[in-house]
C-alpha positions as CSV (number, residue, x, y, z in Angstrom):
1,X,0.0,0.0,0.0
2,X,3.1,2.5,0.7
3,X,0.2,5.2,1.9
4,X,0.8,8.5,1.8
5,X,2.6,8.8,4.5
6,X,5.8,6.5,3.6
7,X,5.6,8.0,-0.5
8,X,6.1,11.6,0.6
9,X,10.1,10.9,1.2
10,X,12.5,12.3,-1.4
11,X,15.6,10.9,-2.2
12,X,18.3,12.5,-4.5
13,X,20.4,11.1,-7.3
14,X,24.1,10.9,-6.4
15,X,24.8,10.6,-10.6
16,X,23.7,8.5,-13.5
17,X,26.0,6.3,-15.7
18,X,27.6,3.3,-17.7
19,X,30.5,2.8,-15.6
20,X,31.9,-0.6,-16.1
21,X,33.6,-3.2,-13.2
22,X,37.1,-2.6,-12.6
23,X,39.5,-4.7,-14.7
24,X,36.5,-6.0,-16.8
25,X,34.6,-5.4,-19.8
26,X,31.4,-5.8,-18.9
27,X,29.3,-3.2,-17.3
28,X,28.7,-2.8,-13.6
29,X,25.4,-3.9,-12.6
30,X,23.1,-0.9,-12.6
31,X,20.8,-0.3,-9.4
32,X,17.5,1.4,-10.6
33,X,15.3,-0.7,-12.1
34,X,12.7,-0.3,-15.2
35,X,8.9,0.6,-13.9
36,X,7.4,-2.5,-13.1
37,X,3.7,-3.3,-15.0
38,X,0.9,-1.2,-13.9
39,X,-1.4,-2.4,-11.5
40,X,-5.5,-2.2,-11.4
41,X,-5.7,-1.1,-7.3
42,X,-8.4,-0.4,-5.2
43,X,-8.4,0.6,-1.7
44,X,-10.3,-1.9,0.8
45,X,-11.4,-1.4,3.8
46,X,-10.4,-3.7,7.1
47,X,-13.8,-4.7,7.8
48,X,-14.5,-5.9,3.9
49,X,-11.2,-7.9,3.5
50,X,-12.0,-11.4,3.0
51,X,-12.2,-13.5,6.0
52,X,-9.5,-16.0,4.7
53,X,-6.9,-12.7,4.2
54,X,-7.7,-11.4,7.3
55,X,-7.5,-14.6,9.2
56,X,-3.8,-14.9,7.1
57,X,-2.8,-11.6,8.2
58,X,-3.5,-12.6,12.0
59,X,-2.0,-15.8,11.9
60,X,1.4,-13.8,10.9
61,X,1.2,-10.6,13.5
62,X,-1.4,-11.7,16.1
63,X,-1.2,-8.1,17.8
64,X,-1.7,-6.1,14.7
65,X,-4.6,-3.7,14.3
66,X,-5.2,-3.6,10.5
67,X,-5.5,0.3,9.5
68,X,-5.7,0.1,5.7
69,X,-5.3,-2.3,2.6
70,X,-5.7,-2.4,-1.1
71,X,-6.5,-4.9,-3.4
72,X,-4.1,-4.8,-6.4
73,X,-4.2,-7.0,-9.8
74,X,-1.4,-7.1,-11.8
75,X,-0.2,-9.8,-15.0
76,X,-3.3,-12.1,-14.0
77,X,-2.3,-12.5,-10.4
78,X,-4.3,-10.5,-7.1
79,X,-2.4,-9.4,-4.4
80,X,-3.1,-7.5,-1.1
81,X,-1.3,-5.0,0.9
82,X,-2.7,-4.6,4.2
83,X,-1.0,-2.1,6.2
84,X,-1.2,-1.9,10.4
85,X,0.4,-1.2,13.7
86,X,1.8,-3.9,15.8
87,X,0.6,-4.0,19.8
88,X,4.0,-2.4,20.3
89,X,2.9,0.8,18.0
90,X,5.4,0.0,15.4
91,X,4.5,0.1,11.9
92,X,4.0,-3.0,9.6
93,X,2.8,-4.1,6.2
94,X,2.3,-7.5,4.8
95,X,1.8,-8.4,0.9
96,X,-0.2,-11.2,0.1
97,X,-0.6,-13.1,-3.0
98,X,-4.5,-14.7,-3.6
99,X,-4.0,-18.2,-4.8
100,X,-7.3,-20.0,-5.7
101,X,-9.2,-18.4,-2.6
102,X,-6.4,-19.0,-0.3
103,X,-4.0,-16.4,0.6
104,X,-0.2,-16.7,1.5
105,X,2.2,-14.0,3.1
106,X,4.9,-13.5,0.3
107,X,6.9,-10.4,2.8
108,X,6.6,-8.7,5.6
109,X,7.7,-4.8,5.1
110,X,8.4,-1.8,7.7
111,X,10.6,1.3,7.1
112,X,13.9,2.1,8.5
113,X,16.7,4.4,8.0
114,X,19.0,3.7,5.7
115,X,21.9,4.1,7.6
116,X,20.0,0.6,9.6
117,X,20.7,-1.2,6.6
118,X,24.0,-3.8,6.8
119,X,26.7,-1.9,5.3
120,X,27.2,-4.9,2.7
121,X,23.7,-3.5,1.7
122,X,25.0,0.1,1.6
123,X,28.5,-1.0,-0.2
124,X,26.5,-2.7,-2.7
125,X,23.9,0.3,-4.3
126,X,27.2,3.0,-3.4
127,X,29.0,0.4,-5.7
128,X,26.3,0.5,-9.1
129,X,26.9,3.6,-11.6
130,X,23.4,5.1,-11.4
131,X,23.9,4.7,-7.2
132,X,21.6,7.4,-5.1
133,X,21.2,8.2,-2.1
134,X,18.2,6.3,-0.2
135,X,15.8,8.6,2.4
136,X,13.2,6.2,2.2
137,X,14.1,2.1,2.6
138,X,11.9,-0.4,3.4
139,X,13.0,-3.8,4.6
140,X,11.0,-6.3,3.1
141,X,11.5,-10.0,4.7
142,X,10.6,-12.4,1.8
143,X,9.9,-16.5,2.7
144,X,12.8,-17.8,2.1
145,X,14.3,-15.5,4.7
146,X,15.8,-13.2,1.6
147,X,15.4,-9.6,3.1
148,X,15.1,-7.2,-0.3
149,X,16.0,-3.3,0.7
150,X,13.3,-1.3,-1.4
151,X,15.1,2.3,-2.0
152,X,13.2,5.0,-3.2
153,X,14.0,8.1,-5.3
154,X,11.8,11.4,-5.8
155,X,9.5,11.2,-8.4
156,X,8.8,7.5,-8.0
157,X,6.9,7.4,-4.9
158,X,4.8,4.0,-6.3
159,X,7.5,1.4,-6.4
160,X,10.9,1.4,-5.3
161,X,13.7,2.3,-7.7
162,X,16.4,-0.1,-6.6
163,X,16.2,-3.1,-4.6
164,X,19.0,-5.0,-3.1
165,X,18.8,-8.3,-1.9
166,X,20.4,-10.2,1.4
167,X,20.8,-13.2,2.4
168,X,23.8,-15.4,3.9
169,X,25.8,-12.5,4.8
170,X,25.7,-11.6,0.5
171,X,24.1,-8.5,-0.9
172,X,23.5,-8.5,-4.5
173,X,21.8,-5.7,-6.7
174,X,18.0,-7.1,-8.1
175,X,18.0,-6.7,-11.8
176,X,14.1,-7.9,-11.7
177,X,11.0,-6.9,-9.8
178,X,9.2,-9.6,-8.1
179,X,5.8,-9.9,-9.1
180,X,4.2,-8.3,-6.1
């Protein structure tokens, strides 16, 4: 859902480029991404979310009070956001992918500075030609216990720009979107 709220940070653009890796000729990996397909959304309310999503959402974060959610549809697949606050105040969102009537947690997202991130995360966008600097970074904990860092530049307040994954100690630039 990345309300309001969380899309009114700017980031700026540290420079733009085709630099290539040292010692190689091949290019560096670059760190924004092309804009993902658009997306048929539609805000929901918590009390309509289905009963199965909602039951989903509890199962994950018993304590959370569900504030807001929309529905999105995107490449023949239905996903929900549904945004809340945790019984210790802090923010969370989950995304959920609808799979013939059943729904199934795909991450788990909340914001954090970027200086928060693991500085192998930080080393790796500083590293890519087109590299910016991040004010908005959300830390998205996928399934298979990847965490992606979304980072966010101005003018692109609907998806994130770059996304870096972690996992085993390795961060690696994302040269695709996931689906959701």
């Amino acid at each position: 859902m990345r309300s309001a709220i969380w899309m009114a940070a700017g980031l700026s653009l540290a420079g733009c480029g085709g630099a290539e890796k040292a010692g190689g000729d091949s290019p560096a990996e670059k760190a924004v991404l092309a804009e993902g397909p658009e997306a048929e959304i539609d805000a929901v309310a918590a009390a309509d979310l289905p009963a199965g999503l909602r039951a989903t959402v509890l199962a994950r974060v018993p304590d959370m009070t569900i504030a807001a959610a929309e529905r999105k549809a995107r490449g023949g697949m239905v996903f929900y956001n549904v945004e809340g606050i945790r019984g210790d105040g802090s923010a969370v969102e989950l995304d959920l992918i609808e799979e013939k009537g059943a729904y199934r947690v795909v991450e788990m997202q909340r914001d954090i500075a970027w200086a928060d991130a693991p500085a192998p995360v930080q080393a790796a966008a500083k590293a890519a030609p087109d590299a910016f600097e991040p004010a908005r970074v959300i830390e998205s904990v996928q399934e298979d216990g990847t965490t992606i860092y979304e980072l966010f530049t101005p003018g692109r307040p609907a998806e994130p720009a770059a996304e870096i994954d972690w996992k085993g100690g390795e961060a690696a630039l994302r040269q695709a979107r996931n689906a959701y």
